[in-house]
N, C-alpha and C positions, 0 to 999 in steps of 0.2 A: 538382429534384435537390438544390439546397442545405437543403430543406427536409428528403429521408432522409438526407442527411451528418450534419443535428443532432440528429436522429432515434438513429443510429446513434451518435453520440459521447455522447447522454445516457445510452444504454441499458450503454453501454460503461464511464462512470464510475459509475451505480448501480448496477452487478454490482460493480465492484471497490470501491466503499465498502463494500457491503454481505459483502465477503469479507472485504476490512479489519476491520469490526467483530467479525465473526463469529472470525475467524482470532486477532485483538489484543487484543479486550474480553473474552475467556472462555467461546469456545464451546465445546461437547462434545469438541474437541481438546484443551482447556489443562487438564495434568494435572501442575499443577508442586504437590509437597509441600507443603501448610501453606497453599497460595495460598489467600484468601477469595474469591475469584473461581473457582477451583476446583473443577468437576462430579466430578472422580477420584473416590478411594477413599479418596487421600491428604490431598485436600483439605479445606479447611472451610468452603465454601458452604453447608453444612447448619447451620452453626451462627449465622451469618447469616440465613439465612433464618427458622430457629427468633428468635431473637430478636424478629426484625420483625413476626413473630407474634403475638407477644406485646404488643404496641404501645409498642417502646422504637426510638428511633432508632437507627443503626448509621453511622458515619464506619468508612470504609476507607482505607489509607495514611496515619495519622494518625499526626505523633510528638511536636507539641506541644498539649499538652491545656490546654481551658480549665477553670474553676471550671462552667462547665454540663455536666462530661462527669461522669457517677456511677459508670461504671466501664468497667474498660479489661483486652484480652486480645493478653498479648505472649505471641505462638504461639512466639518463634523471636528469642532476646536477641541482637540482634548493633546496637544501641546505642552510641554516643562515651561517652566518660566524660559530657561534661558533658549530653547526654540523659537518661543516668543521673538525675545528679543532679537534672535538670528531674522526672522521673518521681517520683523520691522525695520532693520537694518536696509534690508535687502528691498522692501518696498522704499524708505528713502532714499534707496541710490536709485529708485525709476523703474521700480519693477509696479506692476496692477495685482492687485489681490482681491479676488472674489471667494466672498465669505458670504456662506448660506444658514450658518448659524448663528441664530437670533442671539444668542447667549454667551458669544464670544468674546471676547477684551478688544478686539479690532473693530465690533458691530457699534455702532453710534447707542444712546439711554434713548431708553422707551417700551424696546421688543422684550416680549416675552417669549420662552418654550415654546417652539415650534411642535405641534400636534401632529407633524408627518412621524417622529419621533414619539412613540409613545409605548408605555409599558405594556400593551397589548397591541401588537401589530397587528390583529386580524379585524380591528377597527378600521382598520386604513380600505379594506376594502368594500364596505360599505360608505364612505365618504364621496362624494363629487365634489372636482375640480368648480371652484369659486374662481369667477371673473374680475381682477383688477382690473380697472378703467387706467390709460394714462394720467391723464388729469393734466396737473401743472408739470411740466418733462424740461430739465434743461442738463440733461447728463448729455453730453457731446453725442458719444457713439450711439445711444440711442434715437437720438434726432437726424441724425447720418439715416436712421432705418425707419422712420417714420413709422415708430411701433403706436399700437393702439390698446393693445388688449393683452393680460399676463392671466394662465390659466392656472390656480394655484393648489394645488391638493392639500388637503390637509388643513385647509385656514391659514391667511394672511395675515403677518405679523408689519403692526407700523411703526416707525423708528421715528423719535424728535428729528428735526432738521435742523444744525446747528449754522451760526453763522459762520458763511465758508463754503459751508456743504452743497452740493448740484443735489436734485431729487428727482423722481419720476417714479407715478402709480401714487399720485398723493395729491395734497392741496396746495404743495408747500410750505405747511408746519410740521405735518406727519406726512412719511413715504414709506412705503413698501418696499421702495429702492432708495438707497443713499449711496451719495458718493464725497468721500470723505479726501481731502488734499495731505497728504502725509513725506514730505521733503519732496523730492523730484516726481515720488509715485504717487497711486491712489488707492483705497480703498472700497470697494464698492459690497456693499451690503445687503444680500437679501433678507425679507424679515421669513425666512423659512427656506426648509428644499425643496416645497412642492413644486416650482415651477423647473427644476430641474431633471428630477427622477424620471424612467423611462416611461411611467403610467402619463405625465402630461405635456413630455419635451414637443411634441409633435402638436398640439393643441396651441390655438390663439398665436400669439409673437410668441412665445415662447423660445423654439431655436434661434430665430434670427437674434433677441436676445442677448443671449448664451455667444452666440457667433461675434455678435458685434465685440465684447469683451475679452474673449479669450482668443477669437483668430482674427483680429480686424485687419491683416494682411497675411498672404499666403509667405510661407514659408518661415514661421518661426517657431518656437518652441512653449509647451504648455507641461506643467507638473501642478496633477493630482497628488496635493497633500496624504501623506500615507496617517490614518486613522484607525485605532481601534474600534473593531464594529463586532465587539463581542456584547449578547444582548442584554438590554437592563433587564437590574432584579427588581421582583416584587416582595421577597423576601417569604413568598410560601414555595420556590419551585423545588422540586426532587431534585436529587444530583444529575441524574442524566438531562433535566431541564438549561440546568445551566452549563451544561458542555458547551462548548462551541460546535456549529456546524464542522466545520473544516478538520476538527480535533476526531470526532465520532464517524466522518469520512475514512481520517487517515486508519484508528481501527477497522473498518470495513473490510480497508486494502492489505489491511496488514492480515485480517484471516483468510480472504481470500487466496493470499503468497499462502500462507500456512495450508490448506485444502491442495493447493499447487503442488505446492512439497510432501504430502503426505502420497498424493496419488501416484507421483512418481516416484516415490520410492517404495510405495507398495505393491502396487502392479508391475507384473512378471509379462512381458511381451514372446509370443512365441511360444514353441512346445514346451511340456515341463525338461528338465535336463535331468536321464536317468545316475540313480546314484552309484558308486563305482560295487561289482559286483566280487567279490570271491575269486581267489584265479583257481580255475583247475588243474588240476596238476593229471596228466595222462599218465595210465599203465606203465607206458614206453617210457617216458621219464623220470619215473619213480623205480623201473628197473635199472635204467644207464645209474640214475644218483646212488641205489645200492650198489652196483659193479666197483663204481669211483670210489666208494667208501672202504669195499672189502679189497679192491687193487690196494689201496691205500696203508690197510691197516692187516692185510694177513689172516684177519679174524671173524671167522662169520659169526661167533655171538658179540663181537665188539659192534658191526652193523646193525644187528639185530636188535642190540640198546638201544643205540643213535636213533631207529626207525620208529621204535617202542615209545620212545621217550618224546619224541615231538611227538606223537601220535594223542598221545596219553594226555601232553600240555594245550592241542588244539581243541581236544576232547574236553577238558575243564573249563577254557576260556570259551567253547559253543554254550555250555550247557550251565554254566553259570557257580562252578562247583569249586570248594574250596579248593587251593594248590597242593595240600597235604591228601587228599581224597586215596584213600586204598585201591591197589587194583579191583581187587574181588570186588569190592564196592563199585565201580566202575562197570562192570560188566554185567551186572544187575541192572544200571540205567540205562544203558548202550542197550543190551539184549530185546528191549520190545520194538528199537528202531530200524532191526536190520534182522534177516533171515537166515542169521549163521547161528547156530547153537554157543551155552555158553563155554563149550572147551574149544570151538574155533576162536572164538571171542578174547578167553585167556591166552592164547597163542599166541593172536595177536596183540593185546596189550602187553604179554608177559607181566613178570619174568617169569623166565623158562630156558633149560638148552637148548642151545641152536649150535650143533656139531658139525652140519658137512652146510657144503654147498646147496642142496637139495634143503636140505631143514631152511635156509634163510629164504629160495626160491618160495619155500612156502609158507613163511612168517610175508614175506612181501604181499605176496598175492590174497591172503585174509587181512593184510592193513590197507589193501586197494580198495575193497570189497565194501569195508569199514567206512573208508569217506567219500565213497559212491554214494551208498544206500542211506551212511547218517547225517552227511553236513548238506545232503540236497534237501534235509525238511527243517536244519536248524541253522536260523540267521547270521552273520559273521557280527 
């Protein structure tokens, strides 16, 4: 039995870990905006995936970069000041930073609020991917790819071109893409994430894109800026509206563990287990215990107490009766549970003489008689 209890409690915590992971790490449910762990439409696990493809490493939830990271993709600037400044550091020592929000401090003057981002997400899915044309292109690695066409969800956002700046997906004055000279590195700005998300990675140039900037040679390293993608308020949502996905997950797992635990410790595997019963005590050795008492004591009415007197104390704790209870009183409640009259009765409970050897032989034999016929219908 103890053996299906553990049986049953491992089977019980590998369902719920394995719902934990599924539900917390990024299954086919987690469809939060911009999440890199994100299967959505909105998401950019596609762009991840593509990368690793490529054979460049990928850091996710990253926000301090070292000198081994060669470039790095802030989906979603919500960064402290001094992050900032850690970031831009780290781009003037020759790091690339691609920055998909319009509204950034890194994004070039022009862009406004990217509409992939928006206080009702379920807009996004009636939206179609809008075609950027190259136009005037002189950003390096996109002319290495002979892009032509950026498919952009959500609406394209155009950024001034400053002097300095390389651009592509523009005229020249305004671009879609900017690429900004910042100490040894660069800055490269899209004016949104729709060409990133998994709904249009695969559409137009879009990865090759993506590829040219973040893997433009095999075997280096890429860090997904780690971002809060807890969702904007409108300022009517109920409480449970503004939970977090990931938060109302973790409750899930944690009642689930709770149902786990209760079931196994409620359920009883195997037969029931009888409770311990009464001992009997035989004829024969309630005679031998009176022999040892009167060998002992000389005395057949000194036995006859001893016999009496437990008798009398079993008789009260069966039947529920006070400890002071009279004999005569006694033998009145005894009397309708057994077929001895009530002067056998007083006999056996006493007191009374008990003279010879013969008198105790037969006080014994009406106190056998006694917890034969009365304690087999009254419970211990």
């Amino acid at each position: 039995m103890k053996d299906q209890r553990g049986i049953l409690l491992a089977v019980g915590v590998l369902a719920v870990t394995v719902m934990g992971m599924w539900l917390i790490g990024g299954g086919p449910g987690n469809d939060r905006p911009l999440d890199p762990r994100s299967h959505g439409d909105a998401g950019t696990s596609a762009v991840v995936t593509l990368v690793e493809e490529l054979g460049v490493d990928v850091d996710i939830e990253q926000r301090e970069l070292g000198s081994d990271v060669d470039a790095a993709l802030l989906l979603w600037d919500q960064l402290s000041s001094d992050e900032r400044d850690d970031l831009e550091d780290w781009v003037r020592a020759g790091g690339t930073l691609v920055v998909t929000d319009p509204v950034s401090s890194f994004a070039p003057e022009g862009g406004d609020f990217s509409t992939i981002i928006e206080d009702d997400p379920d807009a996004l899915s009636s939206m179609e991917p809008v075609d950027v044309e190259a136009g005037d292109c002189d950003i390096e690695p996109f002319e290495d790819q002979d892009l032509s066409t950026l498919a952009v969800w959500g609406g394209p956002i155009q950024f001034d071109v400053g002097p300095g700046d390389r651009s592509c997906f523009g005229n020249g004055d305004r671009a879609f893409v900017v690429q900004t000279p910042l100490g040894d590195g660069n800055v490269v700005a899209f004016g949104g994430s729709g060409t990133v998300v998994n709904h249009t990675l695969g559409d137009a140039d879009n990865a090759p894109a993506i590829a040219a900037l973040l893997a433009p040679t095999e075997g280096g390293r890429v860090a997904v800026m780690d971002v809060d993608l807890a969702p904007l308020s409108r300022g009517d949502e109920t409480l449970s509206d503004v939970i977090p996905t990931w938060a109302r997950r973790v409750l899930i797992q944690l009642c689930l563990a709770f149902v786990v635990f209760v079931a196994w410790r409620a359920r009883r595997l195997g037969q029931p287990v009888p409770e311990p019963q009464p001992v009997k005590v035989a004829a024969s050795e309630l005679v031998a215990a009176m022999g040892g008492m009167l060998e002992r004591s000389g005395s057949p009415q000194h036995a006859a107490d001893v016999l009496r007197t437990e008798l009398r104390r079993e008789l009260v704790n069966r039947l529920g009766l006070p400890p002071n209870v009279a004999p005569a009183t006694l033998v009145e409640l005894v009397a309708p549970r057994t077929r001895l009259d009530e002067a056998q009765l007083a006999a056996a409970l006493g007191p009374g003489p008990v003279g010879t050897d013969k008198d105790l032989l037969t006080v014994v034999t009406l106190i056998d008689i006694v917890r034969k016929e009365v304690f087999v219908h009254v419970g211990s």
